[in-house]
DRENDO-1510 file (C-alpha; in Angstrom, 1 decimal, always signed):
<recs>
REC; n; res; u; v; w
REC; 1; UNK; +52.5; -8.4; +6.2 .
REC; 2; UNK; +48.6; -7.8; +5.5 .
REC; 3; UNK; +46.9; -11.1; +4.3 .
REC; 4; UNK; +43.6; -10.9; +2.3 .
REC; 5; UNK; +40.8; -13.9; +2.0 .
REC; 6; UNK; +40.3; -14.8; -1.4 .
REC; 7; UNK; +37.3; -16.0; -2.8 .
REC; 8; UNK; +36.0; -17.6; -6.0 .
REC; 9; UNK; +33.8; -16.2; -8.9 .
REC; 10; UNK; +30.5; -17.4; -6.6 .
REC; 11; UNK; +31.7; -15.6; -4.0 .
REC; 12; UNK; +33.0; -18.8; -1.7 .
REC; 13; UNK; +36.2; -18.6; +0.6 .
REC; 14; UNK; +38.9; -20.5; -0.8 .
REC; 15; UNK; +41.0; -20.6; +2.1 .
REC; 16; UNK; +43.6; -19.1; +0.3 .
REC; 17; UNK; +45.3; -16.0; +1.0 .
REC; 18; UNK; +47.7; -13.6; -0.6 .
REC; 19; UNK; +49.8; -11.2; +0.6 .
REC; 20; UNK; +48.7; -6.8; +0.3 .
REC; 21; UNK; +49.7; -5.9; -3.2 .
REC; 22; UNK; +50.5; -9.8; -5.0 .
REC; 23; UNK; +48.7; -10.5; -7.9 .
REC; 24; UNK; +45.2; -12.2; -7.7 .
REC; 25; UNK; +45.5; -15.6; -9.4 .
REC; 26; UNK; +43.3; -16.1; -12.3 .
REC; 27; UNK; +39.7; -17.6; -11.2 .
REC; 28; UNK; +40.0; -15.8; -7.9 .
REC; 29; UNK; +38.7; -12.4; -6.3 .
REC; 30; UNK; +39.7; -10.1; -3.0 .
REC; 31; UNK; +37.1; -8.1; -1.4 .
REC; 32; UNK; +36.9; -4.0; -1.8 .
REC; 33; UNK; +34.5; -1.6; +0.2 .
REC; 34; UNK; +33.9; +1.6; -0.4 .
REC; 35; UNK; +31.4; +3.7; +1.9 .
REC; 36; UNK; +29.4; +7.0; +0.7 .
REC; 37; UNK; +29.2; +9.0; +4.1 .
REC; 38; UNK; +26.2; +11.3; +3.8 .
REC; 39; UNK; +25.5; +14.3; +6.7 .
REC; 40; UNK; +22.1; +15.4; +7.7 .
REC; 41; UNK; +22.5; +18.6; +5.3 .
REC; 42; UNK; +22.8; +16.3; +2.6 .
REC; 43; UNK; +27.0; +16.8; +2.4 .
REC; 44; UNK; +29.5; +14.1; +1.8 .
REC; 45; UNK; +32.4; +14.1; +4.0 .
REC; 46; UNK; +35.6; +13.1; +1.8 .
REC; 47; UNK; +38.6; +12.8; +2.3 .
REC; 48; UNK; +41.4; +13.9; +0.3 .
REC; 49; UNK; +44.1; +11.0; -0.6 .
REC; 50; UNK; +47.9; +12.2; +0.9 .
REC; 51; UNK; +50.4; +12.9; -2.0 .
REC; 52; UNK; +52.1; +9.6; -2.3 .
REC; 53; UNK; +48.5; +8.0; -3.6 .
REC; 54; UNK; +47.9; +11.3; -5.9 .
REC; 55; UNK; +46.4; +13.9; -3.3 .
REC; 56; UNK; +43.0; +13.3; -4.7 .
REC; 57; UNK; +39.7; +14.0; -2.8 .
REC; 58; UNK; +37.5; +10.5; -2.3 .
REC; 59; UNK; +35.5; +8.7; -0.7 .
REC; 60; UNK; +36.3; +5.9; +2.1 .
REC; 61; UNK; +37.4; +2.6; +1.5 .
REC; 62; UNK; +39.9; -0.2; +0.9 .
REC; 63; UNK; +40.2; -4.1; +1.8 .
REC; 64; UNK; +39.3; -6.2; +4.7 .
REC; 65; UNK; +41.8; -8.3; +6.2 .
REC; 66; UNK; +42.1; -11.6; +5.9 .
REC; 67; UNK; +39.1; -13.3; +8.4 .
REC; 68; UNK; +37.6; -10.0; +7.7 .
REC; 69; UNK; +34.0; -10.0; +6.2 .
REC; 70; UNK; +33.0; -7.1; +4.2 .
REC; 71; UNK; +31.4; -5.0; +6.7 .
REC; 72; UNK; +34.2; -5.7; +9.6 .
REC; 73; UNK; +36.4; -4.7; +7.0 .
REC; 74; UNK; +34.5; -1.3; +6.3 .
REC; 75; UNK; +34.1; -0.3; +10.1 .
REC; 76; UNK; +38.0; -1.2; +10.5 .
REC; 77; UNK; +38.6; +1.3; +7.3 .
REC; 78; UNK; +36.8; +3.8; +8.6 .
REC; 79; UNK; +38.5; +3.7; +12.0 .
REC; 80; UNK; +42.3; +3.9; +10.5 .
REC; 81; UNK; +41.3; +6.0; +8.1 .
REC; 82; UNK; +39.1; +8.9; +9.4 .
REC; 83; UNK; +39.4; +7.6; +13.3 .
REC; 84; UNK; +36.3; +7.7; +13.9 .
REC; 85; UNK; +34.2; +4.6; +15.5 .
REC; 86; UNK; +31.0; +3.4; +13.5 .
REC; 87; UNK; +28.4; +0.4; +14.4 .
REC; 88; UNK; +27.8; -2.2; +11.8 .
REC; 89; UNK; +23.8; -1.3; +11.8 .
REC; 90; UNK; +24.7; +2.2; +10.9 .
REC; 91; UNK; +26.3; +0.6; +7.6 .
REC; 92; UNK; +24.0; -0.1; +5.0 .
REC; 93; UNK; +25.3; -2.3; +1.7 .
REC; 94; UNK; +23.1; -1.0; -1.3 .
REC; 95; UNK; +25.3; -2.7; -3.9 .
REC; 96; UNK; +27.6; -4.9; -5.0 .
REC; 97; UNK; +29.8; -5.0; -8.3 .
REC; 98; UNK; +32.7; -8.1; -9.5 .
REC; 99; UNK; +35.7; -7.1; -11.1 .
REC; 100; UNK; +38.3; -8.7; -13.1 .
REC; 101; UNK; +39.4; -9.3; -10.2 .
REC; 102; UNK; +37.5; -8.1; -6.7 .
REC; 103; UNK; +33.9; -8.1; -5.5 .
REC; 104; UNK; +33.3; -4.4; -4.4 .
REC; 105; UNK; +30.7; -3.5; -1.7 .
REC; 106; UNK; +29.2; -0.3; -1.3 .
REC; 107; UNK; +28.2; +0.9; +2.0 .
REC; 108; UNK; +26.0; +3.8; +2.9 .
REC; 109; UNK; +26.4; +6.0; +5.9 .
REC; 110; UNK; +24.3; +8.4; +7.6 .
REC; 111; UNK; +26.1; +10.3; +10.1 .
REC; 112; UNK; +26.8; +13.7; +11.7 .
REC; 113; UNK; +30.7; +13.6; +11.9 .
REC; 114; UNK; +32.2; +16.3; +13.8 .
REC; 115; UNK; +35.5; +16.9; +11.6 .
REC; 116; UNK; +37.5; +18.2; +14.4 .
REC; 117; UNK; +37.2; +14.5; +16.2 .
REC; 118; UNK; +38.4; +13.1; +12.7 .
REC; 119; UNK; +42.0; +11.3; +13.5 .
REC; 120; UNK; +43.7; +11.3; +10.1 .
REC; 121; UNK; +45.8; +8.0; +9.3 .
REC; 122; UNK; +48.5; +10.0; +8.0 .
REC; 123; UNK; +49.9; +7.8; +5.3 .
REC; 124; UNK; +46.6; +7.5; +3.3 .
REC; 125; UNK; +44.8; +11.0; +4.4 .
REC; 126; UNK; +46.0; +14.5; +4.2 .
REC; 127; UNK; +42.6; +16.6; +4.8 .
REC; 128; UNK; +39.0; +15.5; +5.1 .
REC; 129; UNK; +36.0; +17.7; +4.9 .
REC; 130; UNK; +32.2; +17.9; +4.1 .
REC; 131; UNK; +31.0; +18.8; +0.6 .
REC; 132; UNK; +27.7; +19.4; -1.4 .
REC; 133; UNK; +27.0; +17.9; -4.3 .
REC; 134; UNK; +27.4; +20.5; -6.3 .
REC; 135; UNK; +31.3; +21.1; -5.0 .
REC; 136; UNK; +32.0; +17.5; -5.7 .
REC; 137; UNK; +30.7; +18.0; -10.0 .
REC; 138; UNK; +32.8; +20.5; -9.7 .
REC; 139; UNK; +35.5; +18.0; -8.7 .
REC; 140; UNK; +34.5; +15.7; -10.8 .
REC; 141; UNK; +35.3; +18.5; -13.6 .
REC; 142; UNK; +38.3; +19.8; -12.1 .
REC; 143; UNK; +40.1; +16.4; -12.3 .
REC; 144; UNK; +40.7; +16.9; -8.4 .
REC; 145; UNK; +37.9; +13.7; -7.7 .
REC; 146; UNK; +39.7; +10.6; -7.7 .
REC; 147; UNK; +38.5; +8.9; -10.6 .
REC; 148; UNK; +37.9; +5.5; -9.9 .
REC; 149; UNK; +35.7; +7.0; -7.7 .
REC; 150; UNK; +33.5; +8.9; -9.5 .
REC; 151; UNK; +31.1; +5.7; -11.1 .
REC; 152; UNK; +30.7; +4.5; -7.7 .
REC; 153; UNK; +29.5; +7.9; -6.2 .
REC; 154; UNK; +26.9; +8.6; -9.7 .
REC; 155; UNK; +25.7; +5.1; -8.0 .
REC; 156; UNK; +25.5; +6.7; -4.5 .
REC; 157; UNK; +23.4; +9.0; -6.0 .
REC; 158; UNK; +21.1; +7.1; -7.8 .
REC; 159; UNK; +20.9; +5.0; -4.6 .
REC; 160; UNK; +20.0; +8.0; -2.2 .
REC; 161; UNK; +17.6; +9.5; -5.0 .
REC; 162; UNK; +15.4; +6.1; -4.7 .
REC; 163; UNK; +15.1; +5.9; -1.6 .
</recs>
């Protein structure tokens, strides 16, 4: 059974908890993260989602566990989902949305990832590779770019564009 921390609309532990997949109660939010992994020739390394969530190329993410912050919850995803071991300073959070019913971080990575040290958590991943921006439009208009992804990584772009 995996337990998430909810919080209230400011943000606040509640000390309540819900189980993976309940509901969240009216007034209350979960945490989501969501990290834009960027290479030094400017690629994205996705990873494409395994058939039983739609087979759909995206980025990382998910949902710390509960006594989980947001970040320890990002370097955990990344570690069950790709393998691969991350420091928290290598993370950087550039912005934060709220949901109906989530507050969603977004994390920033920048980081040469060799893909053939990439351990694949099998349920959730069924390829990963690096991209260009230009492949990923073309994702994005071949419906093959999960779309509840695609807002967040316009964002990712703006982001990385000021900097």
């Amino acid at each position: 059974m995996e337990l998430r921390d909810l919080y209230d609309a400011n943000r606040n532990l509640t000390g309540e908890k819900i189980e993976k997949n309940e509901p969240v109660p009216a007034g209350r939010f979960y945490v989501t993260v969501m990290v834009f992994i960027e290479n030094s020739k400017g690629e994205m390394l996705l990873q494409q989602r395994s058939l039983s969530k739609g087979g759909q190329w995206a980025t990382t993410g998910g949902h710390p566990k509960s006594g989980e912050n947001s970040i320890q919850g990002m370097v955990v995803e990344i570690k069950e989902e790709l393998g691969v071991d991350v420091d928290e300073k290598e993370l950087v959070l550039y912005k934060t949305i709220q949901t109906e019913d989530d507050f969603v971080d977004f994390y920033y990575l920048k980081k040469d990832i060799n893909l053939e040290e990439i351990k694949m958590q099998d349920e959730e991943v069924q390829n990963v590779a690096w991209f260009s921006k230009s492949e990923i439009e073309k994702m994005i208009k071949n419906k093959t770019f999960f779309k509840y992804h695609i807002q967040p990584y316009r964002d990712f772009l703006e982001y990385i564009s000021s900097k």
